[in-house]
MDTraj code that builds the backbone (N, CA, C; nanometers):
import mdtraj as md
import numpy as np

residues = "UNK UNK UNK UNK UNK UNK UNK UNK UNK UNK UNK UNK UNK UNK UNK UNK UNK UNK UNK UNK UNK UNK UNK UNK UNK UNK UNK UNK UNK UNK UNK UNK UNK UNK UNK UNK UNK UNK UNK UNK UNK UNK UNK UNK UNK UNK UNK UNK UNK UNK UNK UNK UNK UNK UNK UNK UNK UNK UNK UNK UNK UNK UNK UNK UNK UNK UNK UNK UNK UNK UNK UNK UNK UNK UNK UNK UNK UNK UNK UNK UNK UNK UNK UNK UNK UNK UNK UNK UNK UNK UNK UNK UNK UNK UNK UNK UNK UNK UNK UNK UNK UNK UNK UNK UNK UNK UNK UNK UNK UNK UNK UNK UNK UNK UNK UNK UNK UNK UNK UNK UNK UNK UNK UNK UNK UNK UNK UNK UNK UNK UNK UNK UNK UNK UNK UNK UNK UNK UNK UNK UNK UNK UNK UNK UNK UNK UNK UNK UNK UNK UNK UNK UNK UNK UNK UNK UNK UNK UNK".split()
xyz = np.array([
    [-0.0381, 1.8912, -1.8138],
    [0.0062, 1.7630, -1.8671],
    [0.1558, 1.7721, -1.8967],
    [0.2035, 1.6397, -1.8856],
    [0.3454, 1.6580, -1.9325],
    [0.3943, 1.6232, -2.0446],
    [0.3021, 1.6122, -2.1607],
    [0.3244, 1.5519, -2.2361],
    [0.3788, 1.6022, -2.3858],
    [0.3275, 1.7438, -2.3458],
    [0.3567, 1.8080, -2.4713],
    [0.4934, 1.9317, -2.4410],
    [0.5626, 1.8920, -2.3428],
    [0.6928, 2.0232, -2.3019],
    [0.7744, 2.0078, -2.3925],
    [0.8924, 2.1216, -2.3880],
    [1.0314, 2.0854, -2.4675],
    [1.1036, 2.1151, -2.3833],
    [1.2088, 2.0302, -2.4070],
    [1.3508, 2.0417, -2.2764],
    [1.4814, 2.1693, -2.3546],
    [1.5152, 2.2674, -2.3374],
    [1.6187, 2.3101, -2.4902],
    [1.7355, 2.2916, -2.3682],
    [1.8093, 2.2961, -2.4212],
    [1.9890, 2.2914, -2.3932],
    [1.9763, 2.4072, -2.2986],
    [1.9432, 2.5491, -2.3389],
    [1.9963, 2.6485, -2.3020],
    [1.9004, 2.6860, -2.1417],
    [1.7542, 2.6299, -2.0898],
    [1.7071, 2.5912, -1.9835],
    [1.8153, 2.4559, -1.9033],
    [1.8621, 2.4120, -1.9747],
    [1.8794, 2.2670, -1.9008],
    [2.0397, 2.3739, -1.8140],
    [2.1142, 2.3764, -1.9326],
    [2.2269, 2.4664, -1.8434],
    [2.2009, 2.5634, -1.7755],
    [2.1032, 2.6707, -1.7502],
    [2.0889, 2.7555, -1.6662],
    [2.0283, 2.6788, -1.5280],
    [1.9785, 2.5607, -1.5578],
    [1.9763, 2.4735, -1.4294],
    [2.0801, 2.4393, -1.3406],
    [2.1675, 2.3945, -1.4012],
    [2.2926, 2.3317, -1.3699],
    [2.4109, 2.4002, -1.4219],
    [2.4544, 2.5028, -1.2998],
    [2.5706, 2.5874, -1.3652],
    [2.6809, 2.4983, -1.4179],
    [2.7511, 2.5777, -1.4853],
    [2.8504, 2.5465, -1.5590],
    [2.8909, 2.3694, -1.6113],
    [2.7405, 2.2971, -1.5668],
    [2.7209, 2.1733, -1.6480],
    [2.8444, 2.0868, -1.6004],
    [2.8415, 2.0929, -1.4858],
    [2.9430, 2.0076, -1.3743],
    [2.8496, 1.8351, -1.3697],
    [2.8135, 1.8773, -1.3376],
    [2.6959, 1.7200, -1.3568],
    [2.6595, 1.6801, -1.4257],
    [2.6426, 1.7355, -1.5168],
    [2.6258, 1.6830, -1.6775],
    [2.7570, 1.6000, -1.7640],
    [2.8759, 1.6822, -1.7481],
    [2.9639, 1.6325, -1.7822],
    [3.0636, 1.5367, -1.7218],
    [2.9985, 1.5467, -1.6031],
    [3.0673, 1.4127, -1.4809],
    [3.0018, 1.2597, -1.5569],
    [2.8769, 1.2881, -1.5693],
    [2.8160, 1.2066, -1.6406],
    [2.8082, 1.1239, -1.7518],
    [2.8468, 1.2343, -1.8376],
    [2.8556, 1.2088, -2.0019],
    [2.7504, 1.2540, -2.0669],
    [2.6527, 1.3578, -1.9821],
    [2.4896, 1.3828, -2.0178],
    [2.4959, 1.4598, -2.0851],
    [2.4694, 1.4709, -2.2331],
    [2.4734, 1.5430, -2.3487],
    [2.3118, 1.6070, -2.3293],
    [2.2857, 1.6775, -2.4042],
    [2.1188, 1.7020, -2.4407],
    [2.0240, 1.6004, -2.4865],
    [2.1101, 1.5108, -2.5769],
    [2.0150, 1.3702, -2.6153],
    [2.0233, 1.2895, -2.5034],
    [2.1076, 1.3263, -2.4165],
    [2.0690, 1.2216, -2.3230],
    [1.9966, 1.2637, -2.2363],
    [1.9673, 1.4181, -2.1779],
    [1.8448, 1.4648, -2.1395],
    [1.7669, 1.4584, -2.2195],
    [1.7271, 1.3989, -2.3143],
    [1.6036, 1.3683, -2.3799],
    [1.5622, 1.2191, -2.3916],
    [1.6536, 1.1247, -2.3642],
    [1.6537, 0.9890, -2.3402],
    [1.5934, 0.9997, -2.1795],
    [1.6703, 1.0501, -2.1033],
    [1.6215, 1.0474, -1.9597],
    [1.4508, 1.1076, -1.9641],
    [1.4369, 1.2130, -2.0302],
    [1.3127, 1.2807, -2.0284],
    [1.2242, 1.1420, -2.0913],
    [1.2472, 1.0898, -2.2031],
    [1.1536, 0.9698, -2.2467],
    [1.1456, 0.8685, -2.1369],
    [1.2258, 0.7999, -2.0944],
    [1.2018, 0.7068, -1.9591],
    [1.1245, 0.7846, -1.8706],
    [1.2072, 0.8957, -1.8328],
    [1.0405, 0.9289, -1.6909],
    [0.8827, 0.9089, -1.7499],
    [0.8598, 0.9911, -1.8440],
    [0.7646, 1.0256, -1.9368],
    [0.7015, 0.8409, -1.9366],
    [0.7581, 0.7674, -1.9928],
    [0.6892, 0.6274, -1.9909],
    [0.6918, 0.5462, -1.8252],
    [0.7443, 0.6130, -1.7485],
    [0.7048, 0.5683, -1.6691],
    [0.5643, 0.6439, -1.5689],
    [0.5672, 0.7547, -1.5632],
    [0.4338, 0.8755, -1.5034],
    [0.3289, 0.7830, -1.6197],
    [0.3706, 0.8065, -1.7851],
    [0.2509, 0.7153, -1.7989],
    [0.1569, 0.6219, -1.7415],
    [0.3086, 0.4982, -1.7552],
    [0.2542, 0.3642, -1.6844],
    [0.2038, 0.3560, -1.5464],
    [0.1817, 0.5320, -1.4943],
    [0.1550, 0.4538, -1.3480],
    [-0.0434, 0.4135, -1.3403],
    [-0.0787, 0.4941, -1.4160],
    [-0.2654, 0.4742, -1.3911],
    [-0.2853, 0.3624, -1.3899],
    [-0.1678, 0.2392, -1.4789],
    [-0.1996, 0.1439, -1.5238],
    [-0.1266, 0.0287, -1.4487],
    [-0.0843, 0.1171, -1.3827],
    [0.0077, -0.0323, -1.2642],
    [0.1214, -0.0342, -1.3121],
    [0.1825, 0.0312, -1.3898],
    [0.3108, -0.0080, -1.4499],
    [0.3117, -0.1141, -1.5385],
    [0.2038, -0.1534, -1.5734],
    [0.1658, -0.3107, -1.6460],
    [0.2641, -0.2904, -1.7953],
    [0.2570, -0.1309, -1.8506],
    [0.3213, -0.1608, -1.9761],
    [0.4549, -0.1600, -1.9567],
    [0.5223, -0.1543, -1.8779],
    [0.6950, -0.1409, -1.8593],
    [0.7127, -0.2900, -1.8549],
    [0.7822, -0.3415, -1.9778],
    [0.8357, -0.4034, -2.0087],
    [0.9636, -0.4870, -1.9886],
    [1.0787, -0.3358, -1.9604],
    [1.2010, -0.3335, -1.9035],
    [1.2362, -0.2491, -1.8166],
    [1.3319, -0.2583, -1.7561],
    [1.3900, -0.1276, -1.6647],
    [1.4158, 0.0088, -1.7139],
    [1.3782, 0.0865, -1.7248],
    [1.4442, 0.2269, -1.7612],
    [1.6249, 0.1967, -1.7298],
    [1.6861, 0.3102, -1.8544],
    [1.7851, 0.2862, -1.8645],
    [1.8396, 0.5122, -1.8677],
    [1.8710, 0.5146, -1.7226],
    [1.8995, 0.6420, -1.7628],
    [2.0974, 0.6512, -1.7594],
    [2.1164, 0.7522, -1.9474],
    [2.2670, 0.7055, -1.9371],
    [2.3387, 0.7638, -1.8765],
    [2.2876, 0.8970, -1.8145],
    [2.3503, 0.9943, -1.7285],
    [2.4072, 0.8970, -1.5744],
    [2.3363, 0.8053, -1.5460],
    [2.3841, 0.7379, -1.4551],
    [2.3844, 0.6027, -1.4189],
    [2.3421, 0.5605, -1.5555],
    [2.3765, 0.4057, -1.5831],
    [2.2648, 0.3385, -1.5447],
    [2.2569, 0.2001, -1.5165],
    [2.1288, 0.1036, -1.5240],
    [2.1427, 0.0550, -1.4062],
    [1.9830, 0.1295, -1.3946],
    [1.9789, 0.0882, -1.2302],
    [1.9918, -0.0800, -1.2122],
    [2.0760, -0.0771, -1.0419],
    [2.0761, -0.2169, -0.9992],
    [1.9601, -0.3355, -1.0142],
    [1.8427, -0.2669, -0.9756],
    [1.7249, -0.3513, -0.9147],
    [1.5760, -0.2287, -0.9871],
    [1.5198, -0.2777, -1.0479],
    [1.3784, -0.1848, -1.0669],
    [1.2566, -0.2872, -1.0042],
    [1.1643, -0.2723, -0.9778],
    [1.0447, -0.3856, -0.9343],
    [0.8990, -0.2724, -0.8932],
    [0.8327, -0.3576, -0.9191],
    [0.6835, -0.2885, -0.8912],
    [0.6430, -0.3330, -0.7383],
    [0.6002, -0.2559, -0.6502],
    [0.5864, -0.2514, -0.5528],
    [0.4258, -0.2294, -0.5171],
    [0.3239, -0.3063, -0.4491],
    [0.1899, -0.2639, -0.4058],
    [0.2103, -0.1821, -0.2617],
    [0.1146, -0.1017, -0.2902],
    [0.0736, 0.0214, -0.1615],
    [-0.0290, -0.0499, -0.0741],
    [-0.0112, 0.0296, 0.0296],
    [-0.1432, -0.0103, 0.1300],
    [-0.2574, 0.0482, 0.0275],
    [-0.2673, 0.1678, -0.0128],
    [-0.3659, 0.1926, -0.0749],
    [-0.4323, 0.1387, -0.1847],
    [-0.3750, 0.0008, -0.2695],
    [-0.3713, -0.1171, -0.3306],
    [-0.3313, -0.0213, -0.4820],
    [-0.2361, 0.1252, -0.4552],
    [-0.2010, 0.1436, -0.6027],
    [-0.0887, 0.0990, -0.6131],
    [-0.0031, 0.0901, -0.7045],
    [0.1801, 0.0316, -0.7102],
    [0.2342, 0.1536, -0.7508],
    [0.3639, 0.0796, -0.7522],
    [0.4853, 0.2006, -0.6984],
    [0.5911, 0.1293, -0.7868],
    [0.6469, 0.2399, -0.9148],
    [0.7650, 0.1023, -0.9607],
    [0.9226, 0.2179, -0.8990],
    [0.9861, 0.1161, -0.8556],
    [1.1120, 0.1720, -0.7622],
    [1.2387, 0.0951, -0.7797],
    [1.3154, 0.2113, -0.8636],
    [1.4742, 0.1596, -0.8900],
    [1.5568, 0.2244, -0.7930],
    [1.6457, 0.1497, -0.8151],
    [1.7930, 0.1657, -0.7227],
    [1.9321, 0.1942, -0.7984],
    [2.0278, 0.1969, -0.6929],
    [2.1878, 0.2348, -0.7828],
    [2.2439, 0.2039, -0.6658],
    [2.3344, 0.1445, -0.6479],
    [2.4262, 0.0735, -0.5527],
    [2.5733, 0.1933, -0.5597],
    [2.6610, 0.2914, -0.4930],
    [2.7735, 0.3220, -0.5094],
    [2.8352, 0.2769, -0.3663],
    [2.9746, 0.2923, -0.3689],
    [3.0480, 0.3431, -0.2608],
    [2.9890, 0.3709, -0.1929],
    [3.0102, 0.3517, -0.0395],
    [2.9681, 0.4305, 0.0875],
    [3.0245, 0.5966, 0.0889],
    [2.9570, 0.6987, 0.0521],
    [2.9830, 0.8106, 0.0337],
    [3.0125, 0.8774, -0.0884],
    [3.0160, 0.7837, -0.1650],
    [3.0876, 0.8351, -0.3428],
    [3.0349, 0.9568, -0.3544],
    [3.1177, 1.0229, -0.4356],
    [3.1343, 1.1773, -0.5000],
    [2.9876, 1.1015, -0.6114],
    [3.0340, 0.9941, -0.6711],
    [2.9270, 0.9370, -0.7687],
    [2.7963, 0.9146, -0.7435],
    [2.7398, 0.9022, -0.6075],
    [2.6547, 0.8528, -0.5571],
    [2.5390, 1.0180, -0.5673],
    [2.6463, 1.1488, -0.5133],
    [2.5432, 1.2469, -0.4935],
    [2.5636, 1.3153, -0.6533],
    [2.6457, 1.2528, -0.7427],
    [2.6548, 1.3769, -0.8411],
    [2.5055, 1.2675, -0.9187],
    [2.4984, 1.1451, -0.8974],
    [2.3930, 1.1013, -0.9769],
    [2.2587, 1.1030, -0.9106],
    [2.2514, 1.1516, -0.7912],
    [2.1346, 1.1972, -0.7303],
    [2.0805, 1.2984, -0.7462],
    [2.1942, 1.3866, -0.7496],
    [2.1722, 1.5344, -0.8203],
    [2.0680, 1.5446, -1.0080],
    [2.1958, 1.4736, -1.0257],
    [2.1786, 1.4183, -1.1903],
    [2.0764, 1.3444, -1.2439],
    [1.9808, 1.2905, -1.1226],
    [1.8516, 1.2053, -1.1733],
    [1.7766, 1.3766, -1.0761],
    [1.7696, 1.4398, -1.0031],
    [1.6764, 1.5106, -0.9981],
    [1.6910, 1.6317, -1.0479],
    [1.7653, 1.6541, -1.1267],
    [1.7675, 1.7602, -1.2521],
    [1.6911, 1.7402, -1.3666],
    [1.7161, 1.5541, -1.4120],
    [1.5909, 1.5550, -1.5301],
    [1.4666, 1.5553, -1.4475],
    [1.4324, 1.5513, -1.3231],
    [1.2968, 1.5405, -1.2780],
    [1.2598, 1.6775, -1.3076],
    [1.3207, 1.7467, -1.2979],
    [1.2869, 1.9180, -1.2430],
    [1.2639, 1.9778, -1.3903],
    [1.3672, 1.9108, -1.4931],
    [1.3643, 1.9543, -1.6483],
    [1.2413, 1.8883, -1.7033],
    [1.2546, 1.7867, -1.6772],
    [1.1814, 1.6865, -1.7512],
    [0.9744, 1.6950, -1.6833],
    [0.9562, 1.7354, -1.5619],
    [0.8334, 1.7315, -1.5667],
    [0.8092, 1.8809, -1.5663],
    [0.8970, 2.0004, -1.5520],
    [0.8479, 2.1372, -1.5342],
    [0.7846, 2.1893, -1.4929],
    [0.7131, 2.2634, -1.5134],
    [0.6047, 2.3413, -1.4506],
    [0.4709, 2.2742, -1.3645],
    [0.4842, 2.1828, -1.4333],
    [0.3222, 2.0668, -1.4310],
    [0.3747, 1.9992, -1.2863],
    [0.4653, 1.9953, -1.2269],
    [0.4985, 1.9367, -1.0967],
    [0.4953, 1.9890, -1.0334],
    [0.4887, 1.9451, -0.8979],
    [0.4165, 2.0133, -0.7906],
    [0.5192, 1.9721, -0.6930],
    [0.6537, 2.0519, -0.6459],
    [0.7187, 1.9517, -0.5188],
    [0.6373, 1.9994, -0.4000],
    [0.6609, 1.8938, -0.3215],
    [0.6326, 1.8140, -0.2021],
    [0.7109, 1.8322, -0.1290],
    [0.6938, 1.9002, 0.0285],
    [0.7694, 1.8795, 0.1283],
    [0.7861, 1.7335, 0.1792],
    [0.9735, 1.7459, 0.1932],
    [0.9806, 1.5897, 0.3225],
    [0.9684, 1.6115, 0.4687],
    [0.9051, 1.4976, 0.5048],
    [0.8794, 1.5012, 0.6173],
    [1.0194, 1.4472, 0.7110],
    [1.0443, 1.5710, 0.8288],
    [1.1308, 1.5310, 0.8984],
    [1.1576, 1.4000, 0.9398],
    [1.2726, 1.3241, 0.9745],
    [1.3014, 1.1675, 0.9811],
    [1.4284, 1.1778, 1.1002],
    [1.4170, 1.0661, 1.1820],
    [1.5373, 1.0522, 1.3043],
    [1.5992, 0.9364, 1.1925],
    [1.6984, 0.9962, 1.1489],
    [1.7720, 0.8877, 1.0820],
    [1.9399, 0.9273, 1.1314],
    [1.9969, 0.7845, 1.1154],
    [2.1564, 0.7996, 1.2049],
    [2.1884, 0.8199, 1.0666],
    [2.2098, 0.7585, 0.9433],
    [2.2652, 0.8229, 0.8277],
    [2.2205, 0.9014, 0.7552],
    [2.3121, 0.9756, 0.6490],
    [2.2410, 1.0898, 0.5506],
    [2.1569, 1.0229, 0.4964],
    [2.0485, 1.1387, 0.4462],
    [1.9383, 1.0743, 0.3930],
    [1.8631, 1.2158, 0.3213],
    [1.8527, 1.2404, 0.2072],
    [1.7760, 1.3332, 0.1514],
    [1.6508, 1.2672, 0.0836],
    [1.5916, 1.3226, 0.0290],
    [1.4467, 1.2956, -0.0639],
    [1.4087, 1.4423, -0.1172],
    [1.3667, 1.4012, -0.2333],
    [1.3069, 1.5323, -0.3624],
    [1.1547, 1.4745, -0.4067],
    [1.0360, 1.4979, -0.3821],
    [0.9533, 1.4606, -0.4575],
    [0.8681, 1.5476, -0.5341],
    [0.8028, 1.5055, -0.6240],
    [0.7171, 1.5861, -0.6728],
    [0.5739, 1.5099, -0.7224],
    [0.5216, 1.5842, -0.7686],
    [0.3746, 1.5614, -0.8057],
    [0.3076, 1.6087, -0.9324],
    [0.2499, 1.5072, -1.0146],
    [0.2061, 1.5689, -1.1388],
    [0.0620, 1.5142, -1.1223],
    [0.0273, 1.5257, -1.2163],
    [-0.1808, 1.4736, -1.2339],
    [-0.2209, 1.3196, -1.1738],
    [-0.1258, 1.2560, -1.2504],
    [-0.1000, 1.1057, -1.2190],
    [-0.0422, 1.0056, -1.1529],
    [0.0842, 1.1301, -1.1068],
    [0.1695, 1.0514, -1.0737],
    [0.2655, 1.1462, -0.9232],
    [0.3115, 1.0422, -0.8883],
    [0.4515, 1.1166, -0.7668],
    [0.5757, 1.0465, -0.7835],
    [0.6805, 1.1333, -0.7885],
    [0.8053, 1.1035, -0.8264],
    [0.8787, 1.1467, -0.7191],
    [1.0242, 1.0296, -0.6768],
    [1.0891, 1.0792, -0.5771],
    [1.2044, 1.0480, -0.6551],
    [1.2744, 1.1017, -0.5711],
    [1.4251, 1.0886, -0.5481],
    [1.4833, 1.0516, -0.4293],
    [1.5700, 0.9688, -0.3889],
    [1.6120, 1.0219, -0.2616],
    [1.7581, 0.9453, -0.2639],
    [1.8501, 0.9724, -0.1532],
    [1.9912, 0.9239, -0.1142],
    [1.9957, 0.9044, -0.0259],
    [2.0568, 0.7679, 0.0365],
    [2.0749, 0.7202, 0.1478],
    [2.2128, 0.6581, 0.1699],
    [2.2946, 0.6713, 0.2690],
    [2.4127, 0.6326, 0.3052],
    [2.3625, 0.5538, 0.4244],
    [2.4246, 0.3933, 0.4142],
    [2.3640, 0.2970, 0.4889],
    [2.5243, 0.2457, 0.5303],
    [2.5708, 0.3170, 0.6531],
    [2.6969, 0.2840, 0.6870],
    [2.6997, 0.1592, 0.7569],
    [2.6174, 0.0879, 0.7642],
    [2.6343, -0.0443, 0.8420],
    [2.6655, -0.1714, 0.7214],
    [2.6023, -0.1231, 0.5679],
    [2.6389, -0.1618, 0.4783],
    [2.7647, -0.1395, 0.3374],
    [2.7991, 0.0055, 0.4388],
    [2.9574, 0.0809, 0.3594],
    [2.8659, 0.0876, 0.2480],
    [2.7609, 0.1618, 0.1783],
    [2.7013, 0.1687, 0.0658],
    [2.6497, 0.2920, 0.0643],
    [2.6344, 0.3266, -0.0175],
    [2.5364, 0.4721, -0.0735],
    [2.4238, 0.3950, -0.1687],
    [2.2938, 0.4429, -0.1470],
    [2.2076, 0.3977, -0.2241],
    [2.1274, 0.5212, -0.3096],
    [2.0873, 0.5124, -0.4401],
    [2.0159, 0.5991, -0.4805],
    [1.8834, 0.6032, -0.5290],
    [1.7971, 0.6218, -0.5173],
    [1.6670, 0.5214, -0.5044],
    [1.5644, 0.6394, -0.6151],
    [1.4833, 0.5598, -0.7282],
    [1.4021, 0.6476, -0.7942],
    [1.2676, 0.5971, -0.7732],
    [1.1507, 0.6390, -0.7188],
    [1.0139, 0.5977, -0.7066],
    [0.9063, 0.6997, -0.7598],
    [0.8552, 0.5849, -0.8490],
    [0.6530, 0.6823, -0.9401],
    [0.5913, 0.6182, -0.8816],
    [0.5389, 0.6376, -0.8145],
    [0.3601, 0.5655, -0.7767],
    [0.2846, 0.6322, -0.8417],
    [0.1563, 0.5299, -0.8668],
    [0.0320, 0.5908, -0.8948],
    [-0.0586, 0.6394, -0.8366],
])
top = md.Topology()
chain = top.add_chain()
for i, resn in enumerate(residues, 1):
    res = top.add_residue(resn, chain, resSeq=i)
    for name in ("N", "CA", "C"):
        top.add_atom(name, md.element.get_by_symbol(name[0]), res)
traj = md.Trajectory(xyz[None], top)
């Protein structure tokens, strides 16, 4: 379960050497613990459709996502999936991609399970991070959509 972990400072920096991403950010420890509470209510909300999310998660390490929305699956479970709009290529785009899958990695620990990506013919960059807990699957991923000069950063829980 993920419910009962602790995040300490001194794990979070041995994650992230010398706290380059953290401080690009402004990501203090309370704010890895703000980020850790948003994931946490969202893996909740997924058994339940996301029905109790109210508002958008607000992570401050990289600001408020553009667009959040609940999404139905073929498999008729939902999927709630935010975004982040940068620059086509921004330094900002991968340090907050980085920076949202560091609290994934802190924030669900041990209890996650990553997931291989499946190879993709794609003309732009394109990464993905997912993982897997009891309830839930969490991604990450970055996409550079040069036909739109944009970098996109995309966060998805399904249930």
């Amino acid at each position: 379960m993920i419910y009962g972990f602790k995040l300490s400072a001194s794990r979070l920096m041995r994650a992230v050497p010398t706290g380059a991403v953290l401080i690009a950010f402004g990501l203090a420890p309370a704010s890895a613990s703000e980020a850790c509470s948003e994931i946490r209510k969202l893996v909740q909300a997924a058994p339940a459709g996301f029905s109790s999310v109210d508002q958008p998660p607000t992570f401050h390490d990289v600001g408020k996502p553009e667009n959040c929305s609940i999404s139905k699956e073929l498999s008729g479970s939902s999927a709630y999936i935010c975004f982040w709009e940068f620059d086509y290529r921004s330094p900002a785009a991968t340090q907050g991609f980085e920076t949202l899958n560091q609290s994934l990695i802190q924030c669900l620990g041990s209890d996650a399970q990553v997931k291989s990506d499946q190879p993709v013919n794609h003309p732009d960059f394109y990464d993905l991070k997912t993982y897997a807990t009891d309830t839930a699957t969490l991604s990450i991923s970055i996409k550079d959509k040069a036909a739109l000069e944009k970098t996109f950063v995309f966060l998805r829980v399904g249930g």
